[in-house]
N, C-alpha and C positions, 0 to 999 in steps of 0.2 A: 441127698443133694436137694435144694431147693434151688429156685428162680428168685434173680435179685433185680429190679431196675433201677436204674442210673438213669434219672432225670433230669435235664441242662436247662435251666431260664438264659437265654439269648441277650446277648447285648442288643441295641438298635441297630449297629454297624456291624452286626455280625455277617451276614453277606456283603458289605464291602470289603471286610476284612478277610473272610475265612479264607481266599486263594493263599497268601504266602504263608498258610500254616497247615494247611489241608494234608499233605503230602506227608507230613509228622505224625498228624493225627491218623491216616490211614493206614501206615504201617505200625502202630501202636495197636487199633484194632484189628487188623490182620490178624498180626504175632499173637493177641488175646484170642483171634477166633482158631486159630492152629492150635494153638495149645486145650482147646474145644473151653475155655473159659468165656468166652463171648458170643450169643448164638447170631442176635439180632441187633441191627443199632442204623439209628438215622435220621435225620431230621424230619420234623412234623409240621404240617400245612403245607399251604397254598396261598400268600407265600406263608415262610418260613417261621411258627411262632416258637418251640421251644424243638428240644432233641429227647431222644429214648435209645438206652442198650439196654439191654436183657443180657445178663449173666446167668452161669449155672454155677452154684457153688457149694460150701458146707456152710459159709457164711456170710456177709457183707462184703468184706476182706477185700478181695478181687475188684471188686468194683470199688470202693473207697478206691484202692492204690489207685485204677487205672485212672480214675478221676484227679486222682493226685498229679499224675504223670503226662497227662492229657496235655499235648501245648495249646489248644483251645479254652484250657481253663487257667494255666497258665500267662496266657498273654491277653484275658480280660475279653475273649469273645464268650463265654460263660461267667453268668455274674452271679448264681446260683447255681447250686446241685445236692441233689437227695440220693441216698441209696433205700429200697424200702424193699422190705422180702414182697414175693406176688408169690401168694397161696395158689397155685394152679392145680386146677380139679379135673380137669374136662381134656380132652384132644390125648390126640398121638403121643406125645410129646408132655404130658402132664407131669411135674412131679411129683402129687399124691393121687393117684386118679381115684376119681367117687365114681360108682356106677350107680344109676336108678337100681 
């Protein structure tokens, strides 16, 4: 299993818009974090300049779909999105851990 992140570049309007879609996209990530495919996920800054979820998986896959499926990317409040493996070495939680 590796760590995959799902990275969103934000429309402008994306806090005006995100209320009537929110509620979509919440049980979307839910349902991904139940099924333990989704660990972490959420919008970034202060305010708000792009988003990040953290998948676990064998491959991309998971994260493609959910991005696919996402009504935030969907309905044009993501005007961009990446999946990119995250080699994680270090923590609890590492999927390859290195040790000194």
């Amino acid at each position: 299993m590796a760590h995959w992140l799902l990275s969103y570049t934000l429309a402008p309007d994306y806090l005006e818009r995100r209320a009537q879609y929110r509620q979509k996209h919440l049980v979307l990530a839910w349902a991904a974090a139940e099924r333990g495919e989704l660990l972490l996920a959420g919008a970034v800054g202060d305010p708000v300049e792009d988003a990040l979820l953290l998948f676990l998986g064998d491959g991309p896959e998971t994260a493609e779909a959910f991005a696919a499926a996402d009504p935030y990317v969907c309905e044009g409040l993501v005007t961009g999105w990446r999946v990119r493996r995250w080699a994680t070495v270090a923590g609890r939680d590492a999927a390859t851990p290195v040790r000194p």
